[in-house]
N, C-alpha and C positions, 0 to 999 in steps of 0.2 A: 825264670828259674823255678815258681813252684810249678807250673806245669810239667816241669822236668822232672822234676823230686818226684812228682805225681804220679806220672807216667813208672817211673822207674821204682816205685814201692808197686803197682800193678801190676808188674813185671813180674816182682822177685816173688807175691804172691801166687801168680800164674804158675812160676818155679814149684813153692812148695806143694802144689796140689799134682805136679805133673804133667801141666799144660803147658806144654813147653812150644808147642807155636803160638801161640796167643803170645806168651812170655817175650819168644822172638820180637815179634809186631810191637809188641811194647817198646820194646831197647831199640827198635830200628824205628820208631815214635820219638824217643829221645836223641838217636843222633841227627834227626832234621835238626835240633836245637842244639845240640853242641856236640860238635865232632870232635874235639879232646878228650872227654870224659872217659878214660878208660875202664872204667868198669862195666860202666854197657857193652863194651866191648868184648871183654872179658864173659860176662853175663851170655850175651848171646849166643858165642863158641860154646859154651857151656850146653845152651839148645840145642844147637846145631848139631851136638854130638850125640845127646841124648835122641836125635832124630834122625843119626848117620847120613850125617850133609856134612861130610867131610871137609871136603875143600873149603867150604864157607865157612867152617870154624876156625881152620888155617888162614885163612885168610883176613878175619878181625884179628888173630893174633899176630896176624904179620904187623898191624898196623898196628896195633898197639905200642909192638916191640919197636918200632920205627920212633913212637913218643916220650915212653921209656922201657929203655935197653937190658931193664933188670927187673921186671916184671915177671914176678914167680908163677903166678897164675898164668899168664900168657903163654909162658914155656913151658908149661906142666902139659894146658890143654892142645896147643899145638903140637905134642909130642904127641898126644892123644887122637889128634888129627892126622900125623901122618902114620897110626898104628891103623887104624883102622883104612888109609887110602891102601897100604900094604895089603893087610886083609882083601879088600877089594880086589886087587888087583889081580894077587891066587886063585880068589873064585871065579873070576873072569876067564883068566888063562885055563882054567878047566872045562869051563863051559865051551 
């Protein structure tokens, strides 16, 4: 468990500086050790967006929501994830 906590405060510092894949690598460091923890989960989509890896962010929130159903975060940034797959989507059909 403190290598978790570990991992997971080097993460959120990764966050505040802007390093958000390093941040990634960290939370995806912690869920080798515990796949419940949703806020790594949460944490990550959070990357994932700030790095327009859409689907990937969608996708820790699916599982999250899967853990628990009322997770504000989850649905905030999942929403977030299917605004920008949208996006995507128009610049593509243009192209």
């Amino acid at each position: 468990m403190e290598k978790f906590k570990r991992l997971k405060n080097e993460g959120n510092d990764f966050v505040k500086t802007g390093e958000y894949e390093e941040a990634a690598n960290k939370y995806s460091e912690c869920m080798k050790l515990n796949t419940e923890e949703c806020t790594v989960y949460t944490n990550r989509a959070l990357c994932y967006l700030k790095l327009y890896k859409y689907e990937e962010a969608k996708r820790d929130c699916d599982h999250v929501l899967q853990i628990e159903d009322s997770n504000v975060k989850a649905f905030y940034r999942r929403a977030l994830a299917y605004k920008g797959l949208q996006v995507r989507k128009k610049n593509m059909a243009c192209i």
